[in-house]
KOLBAVEX-179065 format. One line per field, with one value per residue: x, y, z of N, C-alpha, C, O in turn. Coordinates in steps of 0.001 Angstrom, whole numbers, plus 500000, padded with zeros to 6 digits. Layout:
KOLBAVEX-179065
n_X <- [X;...]
n_Y <- [Y;...]
n_Z <- [Z;...]
ca_X <- [X;...]
ca_Y <- [Y;...]
ca_Z <- [Z;...]
c_X <- [X;...]
c_Y <- [Y;...]
c_Z <- [Z;...]
o_X <- [X;...]
o_Y <- [Y;...]
o_Z <- [Z;...]
***
This chain:
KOLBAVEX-179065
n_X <- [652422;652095;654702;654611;654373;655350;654943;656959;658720;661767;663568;666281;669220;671750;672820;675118;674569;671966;668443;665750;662969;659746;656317;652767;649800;646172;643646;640393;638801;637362;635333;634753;634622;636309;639055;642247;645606;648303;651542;654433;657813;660202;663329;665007;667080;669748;671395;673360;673920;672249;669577;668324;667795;664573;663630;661545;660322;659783;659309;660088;659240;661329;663497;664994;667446;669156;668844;666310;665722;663905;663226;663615;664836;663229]
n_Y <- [365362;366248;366088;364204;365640;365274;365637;365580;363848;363881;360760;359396;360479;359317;357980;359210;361690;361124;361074;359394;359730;359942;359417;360438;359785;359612;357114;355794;353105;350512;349197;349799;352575;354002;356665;355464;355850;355900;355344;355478;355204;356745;356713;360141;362171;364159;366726;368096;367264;368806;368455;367328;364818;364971;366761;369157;368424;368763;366033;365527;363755;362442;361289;358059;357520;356062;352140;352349;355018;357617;359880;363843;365827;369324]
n_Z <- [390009;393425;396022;398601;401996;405700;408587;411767;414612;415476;416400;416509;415931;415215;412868;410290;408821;408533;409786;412377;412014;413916;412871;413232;413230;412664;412936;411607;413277;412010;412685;415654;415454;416229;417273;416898;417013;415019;414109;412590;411485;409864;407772;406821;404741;406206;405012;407127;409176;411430;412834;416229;418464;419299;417727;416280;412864;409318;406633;403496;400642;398146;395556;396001;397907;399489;400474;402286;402430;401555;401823;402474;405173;405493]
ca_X <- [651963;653484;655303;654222;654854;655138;655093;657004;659279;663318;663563;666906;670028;672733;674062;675671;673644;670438;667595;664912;661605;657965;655306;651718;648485;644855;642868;639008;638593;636212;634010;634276;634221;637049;640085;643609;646918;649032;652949;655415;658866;660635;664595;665310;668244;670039;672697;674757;673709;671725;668877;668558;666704;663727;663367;660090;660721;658921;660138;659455;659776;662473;664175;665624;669004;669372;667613;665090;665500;662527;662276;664611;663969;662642]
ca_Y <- [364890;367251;365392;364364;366296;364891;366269;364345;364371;363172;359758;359206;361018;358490;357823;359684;362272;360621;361018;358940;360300;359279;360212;359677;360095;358817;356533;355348;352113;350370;348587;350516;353856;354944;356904;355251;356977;354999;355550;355317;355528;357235;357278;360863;362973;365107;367039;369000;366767;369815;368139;366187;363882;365941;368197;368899;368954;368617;365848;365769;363027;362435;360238;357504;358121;354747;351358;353039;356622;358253;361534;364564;366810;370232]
ca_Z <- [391307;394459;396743;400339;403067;407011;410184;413048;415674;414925;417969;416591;415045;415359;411774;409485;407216;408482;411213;412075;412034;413871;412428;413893;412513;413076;411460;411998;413593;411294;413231;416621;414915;417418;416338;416830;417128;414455;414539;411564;411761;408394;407912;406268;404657;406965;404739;407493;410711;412184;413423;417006;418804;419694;416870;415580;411251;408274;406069;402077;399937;397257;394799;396587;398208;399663;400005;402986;402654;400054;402232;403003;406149;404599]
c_X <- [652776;653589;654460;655093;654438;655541;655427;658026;661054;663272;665292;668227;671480;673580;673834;674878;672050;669924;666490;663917;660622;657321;653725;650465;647419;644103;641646;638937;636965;634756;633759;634009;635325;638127;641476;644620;647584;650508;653714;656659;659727;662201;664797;666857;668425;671278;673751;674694;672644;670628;669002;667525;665737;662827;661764;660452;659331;659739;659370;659800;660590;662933;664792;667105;670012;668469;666848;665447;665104;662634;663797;663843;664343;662936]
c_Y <- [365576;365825;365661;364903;365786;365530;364976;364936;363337;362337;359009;359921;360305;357971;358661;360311;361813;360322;359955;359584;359838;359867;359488;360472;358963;358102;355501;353774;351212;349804;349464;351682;354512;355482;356648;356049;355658;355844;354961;355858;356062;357635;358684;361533;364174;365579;367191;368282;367918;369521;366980;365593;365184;367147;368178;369305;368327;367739;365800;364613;363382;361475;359408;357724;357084;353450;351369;354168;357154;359486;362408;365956;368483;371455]
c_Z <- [392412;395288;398318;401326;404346;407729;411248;413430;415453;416470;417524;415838;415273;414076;411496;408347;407060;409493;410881;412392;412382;413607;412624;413006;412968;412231;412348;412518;412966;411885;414866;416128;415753;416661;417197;416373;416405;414188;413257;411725;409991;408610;406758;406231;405311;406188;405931;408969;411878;413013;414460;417084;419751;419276;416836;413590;410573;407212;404180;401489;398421;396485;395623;396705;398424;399530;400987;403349;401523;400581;402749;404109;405456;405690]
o_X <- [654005;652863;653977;656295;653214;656621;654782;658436;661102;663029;665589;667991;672374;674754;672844;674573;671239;670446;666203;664135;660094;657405;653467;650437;647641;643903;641837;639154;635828;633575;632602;632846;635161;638336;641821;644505;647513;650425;653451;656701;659519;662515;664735;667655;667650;672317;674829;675399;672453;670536;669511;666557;666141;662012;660995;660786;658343;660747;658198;660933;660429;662599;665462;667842;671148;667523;666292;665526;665833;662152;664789;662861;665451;662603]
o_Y <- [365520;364833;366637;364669;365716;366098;363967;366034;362115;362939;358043;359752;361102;357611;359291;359777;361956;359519;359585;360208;359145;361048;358331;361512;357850;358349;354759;353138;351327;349975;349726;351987;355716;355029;357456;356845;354550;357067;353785;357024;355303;358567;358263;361531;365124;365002;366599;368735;367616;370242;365906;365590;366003;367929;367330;370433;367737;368275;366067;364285;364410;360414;360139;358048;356994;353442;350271;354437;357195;360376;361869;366682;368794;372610]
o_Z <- [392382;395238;398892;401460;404459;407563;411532;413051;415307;417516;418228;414641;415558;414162;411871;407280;406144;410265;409742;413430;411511;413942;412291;412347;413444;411042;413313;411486;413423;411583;415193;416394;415951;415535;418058;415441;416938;414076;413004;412118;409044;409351;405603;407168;405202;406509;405877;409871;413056;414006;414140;416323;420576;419765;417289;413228;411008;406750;403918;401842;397763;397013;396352;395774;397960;398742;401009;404547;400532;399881;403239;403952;405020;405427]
***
């Protein structure tokens, strides 16, 4: 099974070895038919701290590292 890959934008880099990540995507509104902007927030592994608030990354998922971090930025 490959692993998922996200596109988003780092809105926080404040601890240690780990950013947070939003990640937005659309999804059909069932009964209006309209399309909504839905928003997820994802904590990922930052080995060396390199990424800020603002980045644009790609993050990947992974074996769990902690008890909410599944994904490492790629």
């Amino acid at each position: 099974m490959p692993k998922k890959k996200l596109k988003g934008i780092v809105v926080s880099d404040a601890m240690n070895k780990t950013v947070v990540v939003i990640v937005n995507r659309y999804k059909k509104h069932p009964k209006y038919k309209k399309y909504i902007r839905i928003s997820k927030k994802y904590k990922a592994h930052d080995e060396n701290n390199q990424y800020k608030k603002g980045d644009k990354v790609v993050i990947e998922e992974c074996r769990p590292k902690s008890k909410d971090k599944h994904f490492i930025v790629t």
